[in-house]
C-alpha positions as CSV (number, residue, x, y, z in Angstrom):
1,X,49.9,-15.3,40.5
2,X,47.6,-16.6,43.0
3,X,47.5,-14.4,46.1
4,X,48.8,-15.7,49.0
5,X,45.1,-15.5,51.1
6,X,43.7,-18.2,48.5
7,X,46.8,-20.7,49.0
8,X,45.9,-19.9,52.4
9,X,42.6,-20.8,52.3
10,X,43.1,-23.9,50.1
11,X,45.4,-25.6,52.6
12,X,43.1,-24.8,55.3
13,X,40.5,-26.8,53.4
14,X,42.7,-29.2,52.4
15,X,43.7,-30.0,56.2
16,X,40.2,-29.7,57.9
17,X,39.0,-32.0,54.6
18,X,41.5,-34.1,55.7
19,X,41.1,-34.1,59.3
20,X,37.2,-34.5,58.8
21,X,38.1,-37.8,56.4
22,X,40.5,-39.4,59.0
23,X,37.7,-38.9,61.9
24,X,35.0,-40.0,59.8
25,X,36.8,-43.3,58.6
26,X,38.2,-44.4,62.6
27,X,34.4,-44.7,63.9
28,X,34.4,-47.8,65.5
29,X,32.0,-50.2,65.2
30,X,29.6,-49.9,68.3
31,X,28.1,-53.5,67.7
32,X,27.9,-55.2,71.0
33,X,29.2,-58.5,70.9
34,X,27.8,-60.5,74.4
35,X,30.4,-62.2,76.6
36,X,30.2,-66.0,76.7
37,X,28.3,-66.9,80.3
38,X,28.5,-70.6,79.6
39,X,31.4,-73.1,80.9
40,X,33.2,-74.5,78.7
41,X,32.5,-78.5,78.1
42,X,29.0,-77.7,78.7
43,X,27.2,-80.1,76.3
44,X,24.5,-77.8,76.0
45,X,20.3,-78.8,76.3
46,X,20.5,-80.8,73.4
47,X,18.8,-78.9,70.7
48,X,20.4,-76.9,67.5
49,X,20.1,-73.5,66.6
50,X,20.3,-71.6,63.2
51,X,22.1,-68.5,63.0
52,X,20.2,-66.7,59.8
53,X,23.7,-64.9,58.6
54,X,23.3,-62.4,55.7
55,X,24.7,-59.2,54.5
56,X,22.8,-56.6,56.4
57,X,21.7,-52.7,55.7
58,X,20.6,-50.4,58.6
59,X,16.8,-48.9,57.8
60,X,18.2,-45.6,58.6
61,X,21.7,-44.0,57.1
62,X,24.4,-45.2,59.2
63,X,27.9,-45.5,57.2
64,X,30.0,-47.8,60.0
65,X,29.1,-51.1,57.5
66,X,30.9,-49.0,54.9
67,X,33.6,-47.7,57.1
68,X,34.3,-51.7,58.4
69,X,34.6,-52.4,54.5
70,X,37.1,-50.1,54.0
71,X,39.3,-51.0,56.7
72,X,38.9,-54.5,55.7
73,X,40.5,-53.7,52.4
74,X,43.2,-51.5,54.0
75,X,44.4,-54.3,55.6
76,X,44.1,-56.7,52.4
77,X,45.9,-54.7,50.2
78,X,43.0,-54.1,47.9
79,X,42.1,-51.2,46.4
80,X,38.6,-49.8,47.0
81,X,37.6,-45.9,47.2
82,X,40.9,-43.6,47.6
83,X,40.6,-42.6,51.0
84,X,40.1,-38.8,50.3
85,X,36.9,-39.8,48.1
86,X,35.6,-41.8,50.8
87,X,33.9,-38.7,52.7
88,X,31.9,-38.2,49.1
89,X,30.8,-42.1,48.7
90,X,29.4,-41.5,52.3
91,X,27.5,-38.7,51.1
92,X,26.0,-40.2,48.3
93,X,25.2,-43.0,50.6
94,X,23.0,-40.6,52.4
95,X,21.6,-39.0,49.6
96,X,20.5,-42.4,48.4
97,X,19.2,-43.3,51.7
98,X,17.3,-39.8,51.9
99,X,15.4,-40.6,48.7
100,X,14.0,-43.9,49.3
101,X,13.2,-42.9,52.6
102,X,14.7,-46.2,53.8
103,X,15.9,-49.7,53.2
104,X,13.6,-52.3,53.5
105,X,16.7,-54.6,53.6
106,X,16.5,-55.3,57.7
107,X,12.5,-55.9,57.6
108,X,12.5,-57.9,55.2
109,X,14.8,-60.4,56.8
110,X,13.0,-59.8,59.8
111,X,10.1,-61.5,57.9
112,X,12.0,-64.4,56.3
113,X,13.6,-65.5,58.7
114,X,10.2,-65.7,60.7
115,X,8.7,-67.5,57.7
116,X,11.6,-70.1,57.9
117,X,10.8,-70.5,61.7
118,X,7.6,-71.6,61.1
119,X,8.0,-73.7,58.6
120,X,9.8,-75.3,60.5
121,X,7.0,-75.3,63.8
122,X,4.7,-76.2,61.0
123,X,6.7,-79.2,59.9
124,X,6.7,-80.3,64.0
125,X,9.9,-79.2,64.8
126,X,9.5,-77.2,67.6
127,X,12.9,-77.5,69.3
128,X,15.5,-76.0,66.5
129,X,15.9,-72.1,67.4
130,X,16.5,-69.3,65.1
131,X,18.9,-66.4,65.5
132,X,19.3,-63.4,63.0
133,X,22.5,-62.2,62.4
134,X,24.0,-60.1,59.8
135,X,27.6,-58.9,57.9
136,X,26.7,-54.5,58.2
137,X,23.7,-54.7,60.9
138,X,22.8,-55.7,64.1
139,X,23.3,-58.5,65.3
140,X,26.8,-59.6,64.0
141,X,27.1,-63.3,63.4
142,X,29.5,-63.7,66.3
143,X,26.8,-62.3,68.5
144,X,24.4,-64.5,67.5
145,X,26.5,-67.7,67.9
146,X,27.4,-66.7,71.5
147,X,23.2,-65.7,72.1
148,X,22.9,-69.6,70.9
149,X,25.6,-70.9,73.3
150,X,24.2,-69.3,75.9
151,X,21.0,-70.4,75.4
152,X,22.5,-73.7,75.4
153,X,22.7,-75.0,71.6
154,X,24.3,-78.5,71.2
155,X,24.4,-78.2,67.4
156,X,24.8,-75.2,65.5
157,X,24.4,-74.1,61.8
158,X,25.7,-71.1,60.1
159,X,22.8,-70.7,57.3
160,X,24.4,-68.2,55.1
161,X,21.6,-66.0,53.2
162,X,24.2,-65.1,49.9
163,X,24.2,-65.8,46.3
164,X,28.2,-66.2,46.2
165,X,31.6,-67.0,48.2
166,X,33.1,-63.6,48.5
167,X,34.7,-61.9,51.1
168,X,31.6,-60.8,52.6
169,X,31.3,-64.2,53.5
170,X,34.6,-65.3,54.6
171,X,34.2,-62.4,56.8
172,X,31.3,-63.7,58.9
173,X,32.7,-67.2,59.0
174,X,35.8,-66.0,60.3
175,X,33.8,-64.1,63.3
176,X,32.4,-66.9,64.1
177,X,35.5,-69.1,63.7
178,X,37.2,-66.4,66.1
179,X,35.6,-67.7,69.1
180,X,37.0,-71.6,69.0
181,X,33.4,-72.8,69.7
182,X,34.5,-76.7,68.8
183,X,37.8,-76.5,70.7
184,X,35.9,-74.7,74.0
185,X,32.7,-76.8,73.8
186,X,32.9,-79.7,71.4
187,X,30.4,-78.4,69.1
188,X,30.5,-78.3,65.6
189,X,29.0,-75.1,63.6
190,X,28.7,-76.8,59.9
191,X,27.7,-73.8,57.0
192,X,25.1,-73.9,54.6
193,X,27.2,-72.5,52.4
194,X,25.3,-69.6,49.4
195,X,23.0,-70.4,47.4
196,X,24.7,-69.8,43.7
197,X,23.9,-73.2,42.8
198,X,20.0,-73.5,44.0
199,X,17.9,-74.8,41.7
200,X,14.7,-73.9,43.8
201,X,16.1,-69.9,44.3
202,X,16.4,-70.3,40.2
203,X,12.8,-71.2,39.6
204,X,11.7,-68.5,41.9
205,X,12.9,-66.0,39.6
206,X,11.0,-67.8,36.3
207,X,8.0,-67.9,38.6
208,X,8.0,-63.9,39.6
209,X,8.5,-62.9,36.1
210,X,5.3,-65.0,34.6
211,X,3.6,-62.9,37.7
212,X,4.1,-59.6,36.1
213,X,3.4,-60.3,32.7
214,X,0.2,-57.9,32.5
215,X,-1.2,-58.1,29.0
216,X,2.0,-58.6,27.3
217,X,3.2,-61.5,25.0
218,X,5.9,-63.4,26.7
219,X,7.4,-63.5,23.6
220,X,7.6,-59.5,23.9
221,X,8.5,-59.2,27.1
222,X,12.6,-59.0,28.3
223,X,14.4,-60.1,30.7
224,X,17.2,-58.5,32.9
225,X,19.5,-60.0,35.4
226,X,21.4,-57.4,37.1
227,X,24.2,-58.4,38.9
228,X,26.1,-56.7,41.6
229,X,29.6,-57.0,39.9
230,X,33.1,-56.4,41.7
231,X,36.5,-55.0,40.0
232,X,38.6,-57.6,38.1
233,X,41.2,-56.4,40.7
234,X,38.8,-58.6,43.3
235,X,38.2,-60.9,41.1
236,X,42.1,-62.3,41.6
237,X,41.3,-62.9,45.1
238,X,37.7,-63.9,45.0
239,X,37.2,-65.1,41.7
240,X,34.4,-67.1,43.2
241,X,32.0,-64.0,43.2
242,X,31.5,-63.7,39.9
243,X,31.9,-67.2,38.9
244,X,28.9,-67.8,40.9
245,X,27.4,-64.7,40.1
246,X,27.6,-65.6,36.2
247,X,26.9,-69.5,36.8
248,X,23.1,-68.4,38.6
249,X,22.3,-65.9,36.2
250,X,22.7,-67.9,33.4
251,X,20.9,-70.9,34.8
252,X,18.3,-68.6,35.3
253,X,18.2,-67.6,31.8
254,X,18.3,-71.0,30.6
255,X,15.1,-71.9,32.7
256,X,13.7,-68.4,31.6
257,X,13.9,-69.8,27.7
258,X,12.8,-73.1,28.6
259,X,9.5,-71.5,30.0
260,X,8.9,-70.2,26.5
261,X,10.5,-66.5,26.6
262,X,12.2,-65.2,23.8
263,X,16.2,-66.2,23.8
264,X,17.1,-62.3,22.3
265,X,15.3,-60.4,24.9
266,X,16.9,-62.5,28.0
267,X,20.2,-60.8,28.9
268,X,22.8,-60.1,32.0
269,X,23.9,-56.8,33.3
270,X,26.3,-55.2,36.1
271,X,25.3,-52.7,38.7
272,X,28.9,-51.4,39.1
273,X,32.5,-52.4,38.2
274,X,31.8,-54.3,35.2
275,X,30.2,-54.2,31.4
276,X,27.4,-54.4,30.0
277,X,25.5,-51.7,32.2
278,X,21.5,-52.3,32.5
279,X,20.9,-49.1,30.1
280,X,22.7,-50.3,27.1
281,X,20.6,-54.1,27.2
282,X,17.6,-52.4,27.6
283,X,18.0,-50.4,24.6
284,X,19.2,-53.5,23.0
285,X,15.6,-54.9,24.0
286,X,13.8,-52.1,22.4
287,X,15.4,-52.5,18.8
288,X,14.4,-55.9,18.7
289,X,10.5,-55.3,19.8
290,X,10.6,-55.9,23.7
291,X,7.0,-54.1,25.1
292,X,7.9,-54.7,28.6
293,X,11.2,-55.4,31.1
294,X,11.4,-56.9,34.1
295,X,14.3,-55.8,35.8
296,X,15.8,-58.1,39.2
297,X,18.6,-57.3,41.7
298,X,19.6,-60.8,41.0
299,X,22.3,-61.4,43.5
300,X,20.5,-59.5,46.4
301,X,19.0,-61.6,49.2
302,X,16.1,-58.4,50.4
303,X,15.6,-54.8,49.0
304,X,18.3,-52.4,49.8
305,X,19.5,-49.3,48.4
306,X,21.1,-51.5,45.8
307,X,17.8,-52.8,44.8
308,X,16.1,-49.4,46.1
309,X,18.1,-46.9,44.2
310,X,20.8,-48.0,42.6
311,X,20.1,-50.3,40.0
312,X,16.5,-48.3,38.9
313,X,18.5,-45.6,38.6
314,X,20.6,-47.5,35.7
315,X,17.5,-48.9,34.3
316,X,15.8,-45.8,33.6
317,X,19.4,-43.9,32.2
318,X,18.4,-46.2,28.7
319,X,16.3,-43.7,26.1
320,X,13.1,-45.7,25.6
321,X,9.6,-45.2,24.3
322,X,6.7,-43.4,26.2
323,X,4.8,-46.7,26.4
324,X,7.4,-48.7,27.1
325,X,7.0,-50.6,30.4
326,X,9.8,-50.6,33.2
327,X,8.9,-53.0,36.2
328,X,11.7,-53.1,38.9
329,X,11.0,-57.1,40.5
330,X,13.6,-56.1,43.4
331,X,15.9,-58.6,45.3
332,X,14.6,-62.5,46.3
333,X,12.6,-61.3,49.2
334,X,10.5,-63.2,51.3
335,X,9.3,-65.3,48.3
336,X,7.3,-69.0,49.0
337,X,10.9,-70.1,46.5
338,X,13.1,-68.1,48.2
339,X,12.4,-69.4,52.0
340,X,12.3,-73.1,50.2
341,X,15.6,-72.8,48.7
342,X,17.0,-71.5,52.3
343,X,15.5,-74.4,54.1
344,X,16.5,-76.9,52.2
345,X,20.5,-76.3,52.7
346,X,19.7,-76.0,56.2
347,X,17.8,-79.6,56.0
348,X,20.8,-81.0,54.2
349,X,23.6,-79.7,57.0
350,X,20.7,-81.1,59.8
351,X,20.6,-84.7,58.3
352,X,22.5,-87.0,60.6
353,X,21.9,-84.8,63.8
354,X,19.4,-85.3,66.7
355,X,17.2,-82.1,66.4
């Protein structure tokens, strides 16, 4: 019989757990979003801005882009992360965070979006202004949009840094769509829309891995595409992220044969939710004489913890040879291909306007 000071003592951890969890998971999100300070019907100065929108990690631990994400799905009806596991998916989090130091996810875009900027300058276009913005960081893409307004944008495009459709970009969209900017100012925001089906972000990906060859045969060295993968639960609602996700990977194989790597050693893999997992292909790759691996984040715009962390982390589960090379090739980055690709579906939503 269990004596009535441990029940005791379990309930009381059981309601403070509890009570922790509930606290914890109502943190609001401190974001600051500005106040509009321009009239409405203002035309604006004439010039267009591009609010750089993509997925966002702090540099530091902070779990409110997690917490949001939760909530989200709360209201959706979709099940991610029973609540009282929540607290211990935090903690991981931080434990992630506290070995990699830190993400280099905001820096990086930091970078690339100043890249883009001066391609642009460098091109002559010295009017269009940039804004970064992001889905789990600071700024979010509504406060960007309203920094552009008042700065007095005429034209304004939502260039959304993301591989797929998903919910993580409905979400910033619908931010954005929140404040009525057409109705309140006659100004159309048009969307890039992700970049699943670039050609340019494909070749960038054949381009890295002839890079990091080293003294291997290309017909030895494999190739892993490791994608971030959602439950087939999700997949009802936004089938459209792993259609995408699938559709680039493989066109990146294709282009990865093409270029004269071996067909057998080229191969897909999920960080999370979904089959094969990375360990299994690379040990797939070993039985049929791979020396080397290159390993990419493949649906991740900049490093993260994903990138960081995460997916290394699967890699190197696979059993595997002393001398048997592991490189980790990251997310896209702030690759020559990578700021190409971007520009060019801004280019395409600026044709027709007067910049």
């Amino acid at each position: 019989m269990i004596p009535a000071a441990a029940v005791l003592a379990l309930a009381l951890f059981v309601a403070g757990y509890w009570a922790m969890t509930v606290r914890v998971l109502a943190t609001p999100d401190p974001r600051v979003v500005p106040e509009i300070t321009r009239a409405e019907g203002d035309p604006g100065l004439g010039h267009t801005a591009v609010v750089y929108f993509t997925h966002g990690e702090p540099a530091r631990y902070n779990p409110i882009g997690w917490i949001n994400q939760f909530n989200e799905f709360d209201e959706q009806g979709i099940a991610f992360v029973p609540t009282l596991v929540r607290p211990i998916f935090l903690h991981r989090l931080r434990n992630a965070y506290l070995k990699v130091e830190r993400s280099h996810h905001h820096d990086t875009h930091v970078r690339m979006l100043a890249t883009l900027e001066q391609s642009y300058h460098d091109a002559g276009d010295t009017t269009t202004r940039f804004y970064l913005s992001f889905l789990d960081d600071e700024p979010r893409p509504d406060a960007a949009v309203i920094q552009a307004l008042n700065d007095g944008a005429s034209r304004i495009i939502l260039c959304e840094v993301f591989l797929t459709v998903s919910n993580h970009t409905a979400e910033g969209e619908e931010m954005v769509e929140a404040l009525h900017i057409e109705e309140r100012f006659g100004i159309e925001v048009r969307k890039t829309g992700p970049l699943w089906d670039s050609d340019l972000l494909r070749s960038m990906f054949v381009a890295r891995a002839n890079e990091n060859l080293g003294d291997v045969e290309k017909s030895e060295v494999a190739v892993l595409l490791v994608g971030h993968g959602q439950p087939d639960e999700w997949d009802v609602q936004w089938g459209t992220e792993t259609e995408h996700e699938n559709a680039f990977r493989y066109g990146v194989l294709e282009r990865l044969e093409q270029d004269g790597y071996t067909s057998a050693l080229l191969a897909l893999a999920w960080m999370e939710f979904k089959e094969p997992q990375p360990a299994e292909k690379v040990e797939e790759f070993i039985a049929l004489g791979a020396k080397r691996l290159l390993f990419f984040s493949a649906a991740i715009s900049a490093d993260l913890i994903h990138s960081q962390y995460d997916v290394p982390e699967l890699v190197y589960e696979a059993d595997v040879p002393a001398e048997f090379e592991r490189i980790n090739l990251g997310a896209w980055n702030d690759d020559p291909l990578v700021i190409a690709a971007i520009k060019e579906r801004i280019d395409a939503q600026m044709e027709g306007s007067d910049t």
